[in-house]
C-alpha positions in Angstrom: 0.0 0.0 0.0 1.2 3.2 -1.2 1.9 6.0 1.3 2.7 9.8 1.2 4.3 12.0 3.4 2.9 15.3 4.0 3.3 18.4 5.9 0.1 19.3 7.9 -0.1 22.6 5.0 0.4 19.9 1.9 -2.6 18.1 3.6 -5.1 20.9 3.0 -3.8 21.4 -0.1 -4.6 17.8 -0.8 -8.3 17.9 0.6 -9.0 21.0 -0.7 -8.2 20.0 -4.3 -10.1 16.7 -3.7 -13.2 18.8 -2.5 -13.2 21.6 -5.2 -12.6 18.1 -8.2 -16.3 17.9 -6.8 -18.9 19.4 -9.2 -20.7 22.2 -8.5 -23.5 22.0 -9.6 -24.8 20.5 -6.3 -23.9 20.7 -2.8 -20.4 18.9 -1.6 -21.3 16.6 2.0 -17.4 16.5 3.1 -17.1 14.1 6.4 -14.2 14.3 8.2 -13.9 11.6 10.8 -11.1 10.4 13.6 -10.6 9.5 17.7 -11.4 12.3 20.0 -7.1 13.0 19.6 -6.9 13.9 16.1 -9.0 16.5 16.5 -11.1 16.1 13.3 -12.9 19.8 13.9 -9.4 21.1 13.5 -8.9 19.6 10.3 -12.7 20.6 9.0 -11.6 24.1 9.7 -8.4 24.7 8.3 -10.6 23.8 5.1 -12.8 26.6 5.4 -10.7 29.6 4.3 -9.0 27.5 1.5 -12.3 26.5 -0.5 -13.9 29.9 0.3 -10.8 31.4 -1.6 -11.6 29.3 -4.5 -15.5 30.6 -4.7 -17.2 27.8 -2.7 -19.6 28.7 -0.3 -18.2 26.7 2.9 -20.8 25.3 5.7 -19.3 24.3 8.9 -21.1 22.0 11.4 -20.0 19.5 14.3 -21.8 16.1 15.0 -20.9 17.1 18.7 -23.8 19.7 18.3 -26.0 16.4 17.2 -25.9 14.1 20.3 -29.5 12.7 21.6 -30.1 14.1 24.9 -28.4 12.7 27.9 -31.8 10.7 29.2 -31.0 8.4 26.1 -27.5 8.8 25.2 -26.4 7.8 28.8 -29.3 5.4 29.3 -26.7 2.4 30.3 -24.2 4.6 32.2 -22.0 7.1 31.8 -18.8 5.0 30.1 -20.7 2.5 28.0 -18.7 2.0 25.2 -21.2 0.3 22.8 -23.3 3.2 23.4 -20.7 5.8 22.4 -19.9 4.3 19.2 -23.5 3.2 18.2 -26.1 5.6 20.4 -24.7 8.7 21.2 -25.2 10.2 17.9 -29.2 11.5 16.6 -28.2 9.7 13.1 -32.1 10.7 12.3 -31.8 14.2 13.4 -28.4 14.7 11.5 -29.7 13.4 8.3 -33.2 14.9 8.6 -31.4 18.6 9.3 -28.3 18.7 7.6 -27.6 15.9 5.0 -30.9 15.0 3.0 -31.6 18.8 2.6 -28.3 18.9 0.5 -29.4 16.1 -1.8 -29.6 16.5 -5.1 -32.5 18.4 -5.5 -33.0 19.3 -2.0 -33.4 22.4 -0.6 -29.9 23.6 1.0 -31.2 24.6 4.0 -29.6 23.4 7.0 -30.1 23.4 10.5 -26.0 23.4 12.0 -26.6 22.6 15.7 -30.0 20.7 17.0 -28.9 20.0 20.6 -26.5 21.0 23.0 -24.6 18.9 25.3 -23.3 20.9 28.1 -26.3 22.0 28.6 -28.6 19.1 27.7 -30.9 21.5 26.0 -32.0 22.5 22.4 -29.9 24.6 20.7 -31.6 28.0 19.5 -29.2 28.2 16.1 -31.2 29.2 12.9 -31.1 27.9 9.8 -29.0 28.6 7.4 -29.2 28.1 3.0 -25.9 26.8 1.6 -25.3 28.6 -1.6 -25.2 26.6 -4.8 -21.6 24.4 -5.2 -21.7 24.8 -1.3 -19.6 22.5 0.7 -20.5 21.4 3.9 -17.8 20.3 6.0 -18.7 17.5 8.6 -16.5 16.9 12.2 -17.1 13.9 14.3 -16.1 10.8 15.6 -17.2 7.2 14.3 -19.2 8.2 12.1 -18.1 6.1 9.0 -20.0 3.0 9.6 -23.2 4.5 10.2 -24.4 4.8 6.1 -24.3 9.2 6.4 -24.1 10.2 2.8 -21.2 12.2 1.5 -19.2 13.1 -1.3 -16.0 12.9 0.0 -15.2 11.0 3.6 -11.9 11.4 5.4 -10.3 9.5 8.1 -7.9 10.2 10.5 -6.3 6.7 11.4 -4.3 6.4 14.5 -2.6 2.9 15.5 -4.0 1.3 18.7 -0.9 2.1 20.3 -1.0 5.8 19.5 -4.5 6.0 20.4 -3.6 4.1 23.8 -1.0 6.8 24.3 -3.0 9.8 22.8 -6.4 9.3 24.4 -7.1 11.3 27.9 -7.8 9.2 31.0 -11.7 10.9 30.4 -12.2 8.7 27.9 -10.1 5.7 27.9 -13.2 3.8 28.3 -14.1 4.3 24.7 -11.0 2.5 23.7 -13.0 -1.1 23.2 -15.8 1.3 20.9 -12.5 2.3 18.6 -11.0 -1.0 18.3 -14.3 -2.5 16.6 -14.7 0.4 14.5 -13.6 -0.5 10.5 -14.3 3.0 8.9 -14.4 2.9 5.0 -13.2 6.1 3.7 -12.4 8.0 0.5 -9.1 9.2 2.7 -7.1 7.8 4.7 -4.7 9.9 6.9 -2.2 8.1 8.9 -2.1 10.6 11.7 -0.2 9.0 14.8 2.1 12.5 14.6 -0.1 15.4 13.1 2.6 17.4 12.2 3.7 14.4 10.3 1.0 13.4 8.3 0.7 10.2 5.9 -1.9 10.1 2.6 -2.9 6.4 2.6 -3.2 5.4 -0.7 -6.7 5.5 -2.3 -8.8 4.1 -4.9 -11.7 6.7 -5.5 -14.6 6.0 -6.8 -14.6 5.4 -10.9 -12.3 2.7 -9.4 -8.6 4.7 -10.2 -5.8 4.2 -7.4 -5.0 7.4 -6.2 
């Protein structure tokens, strides 16, 4: 298997050219995915600026603002990791407000934040219209194996040891939730050193190594 070194700046370059190859004559559902230590929002962001510079309208949203509410995300405890990696996330409310409205066809309106954690309350954000060729950009954690549609996924791969290593005591009881989860991605990042970066190489999807 083919892989690339890259510098954390030659990354975004990377991603943003794979998100601008994507037509714009719809929207662009861009999932970036990874353990709670890569960061994935970080990633999602430094996105932003690039693909704005190239004339895409650039949405921004977190599936940490799309959790259920604690009566049913913590409903068998607190650090249940089969929970965490299968209940924790609203799938229905994610796709209902922000993926199926940027369907072909849909309308491009989008709701970016339904419910808010710390507080364990509705959040009161308004809903936004993604201009046409808009990209929205996606943060979260296992989310690939849960059948969200996209355009482009990314994944931030750590090694079990690095994610041992990497993980704060907080939430080293998710480690059994990461070691079952297989994402399949467009993009793989080896990313057990974020300033040293790895492109995992990819086949996309007419079937053309990459």
């Amino acid at each position: 298997m083919k892989v690339v070194p890259l510098s954390p700046r030659t990354l975004v370059d990377e991603l943003v050219g794979r998100v601008d190859a994507l037509p714009r004559t719809t929207w662009a559902r861009v999932i970036v995915d990874g353990a709670l230590p890569t960061r994935p929002g970080e990633l999602a962001d430094a996105l932003v600026e690039p693909l704005r510079a190239l004339g895409r309208p650039v949405l921004r949203v977190s599936a940490g603002d799309f959790l259920r509410p604690a009566s049913v995300r913590l409903e068998h405890g607190h650090e249940d990791p089969d929970s965490f990696r299968d209940s924790w996330l609203d799938v229905g409310g994610l796709l209902r407000e922000v993926l199926e409205p940027l369907d072909p066809g849909g309308s491009g309106r989008v709701l970016p934040a339904l419910w808010n954690a710390a507080t364990d309350r509705a959040h009161r954000a308004d809903y936004v219209t993604l201009g046409a060729g808009g990209v929205l950009l996606l943060d979260g954690t296992v989310l690939l194996d849960k059948w969200l549609p996209a355009e482009l996924t990314v994944h931030l791969w750590l090694s079990a040891g690095a994610l041992e290593r990497q993980l704060p005591d907080e939430w080293r009881w998710t480690l059994p939730a990461y070691a079952s989860y297989e994402p399949q991605a467009d993009v793989t990042v080896r990313y057990d050193h974020p300033t040293r970066p790895a492109l995992v190489g990819t086949v996309d999807r007419e079937g053309n190594s990459r």
